[in-house]
C-alpha positions in Angstrom: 1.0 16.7 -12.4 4.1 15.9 -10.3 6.0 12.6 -9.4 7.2 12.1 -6.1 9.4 9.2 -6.3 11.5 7.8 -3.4 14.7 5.3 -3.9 16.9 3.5 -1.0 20.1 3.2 -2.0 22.2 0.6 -0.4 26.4 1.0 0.7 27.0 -1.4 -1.9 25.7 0.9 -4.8 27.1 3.8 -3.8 30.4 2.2 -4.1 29.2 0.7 -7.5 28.2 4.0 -9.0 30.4 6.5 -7.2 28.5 9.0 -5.4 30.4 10.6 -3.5 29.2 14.0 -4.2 26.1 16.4 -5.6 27.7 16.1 -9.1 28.1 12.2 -9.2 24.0 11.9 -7.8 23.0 14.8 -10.5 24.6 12.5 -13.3 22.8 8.9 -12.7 19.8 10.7 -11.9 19.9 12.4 -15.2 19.8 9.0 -16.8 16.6 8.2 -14.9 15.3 10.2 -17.7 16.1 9.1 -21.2 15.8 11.2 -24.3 16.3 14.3 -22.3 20.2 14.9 -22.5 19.8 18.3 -24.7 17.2 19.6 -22.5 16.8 22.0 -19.2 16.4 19.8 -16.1 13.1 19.7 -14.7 13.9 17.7 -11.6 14.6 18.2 -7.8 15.9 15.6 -5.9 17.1 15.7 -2.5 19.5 13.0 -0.8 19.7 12.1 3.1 22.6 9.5 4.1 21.9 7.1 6.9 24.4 4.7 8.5 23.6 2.0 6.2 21.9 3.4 3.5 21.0 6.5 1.7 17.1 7.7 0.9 16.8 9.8 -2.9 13.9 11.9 -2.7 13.1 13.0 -6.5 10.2 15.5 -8.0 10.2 15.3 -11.6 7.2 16.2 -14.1 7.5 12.8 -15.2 7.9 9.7 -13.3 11.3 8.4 -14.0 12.7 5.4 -15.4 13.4 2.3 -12.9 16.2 1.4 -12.3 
């Protein structure tokens, strides 16, 4: 089984957590997944910026952490 899993992120935490590129997104979604940081990722995740928000699309194997 899949997980389709779909976040809005606001202007404000973008700022907060930095993401400003693919690398910076890769990184806190990684973290959406505890007690995997040795393994092969297993995600997907796409990312579509809007004028006042942005819209993470994620398909893990697992459904992720909240957070």
């Amino acid at each position: 089984m899949s997980f389709l899993s779909q976040f809005s992120v606001t202007p404000k935490e973008i700022r907060l957590f930095k993401l400003w590129d693919a690398y910076a997104w890769h990184k806190v979604i990684w973290d959406l997944f505890p007690g995997r940081e040795k393994k092969d990722r297993d995600f997907l995740f796409r990312v579509d910026m809007f004028h006042t928000q942005a819209r993470l699309l994620l398909l893990s194997p697992r459904p992720p952490r909240l957070p």
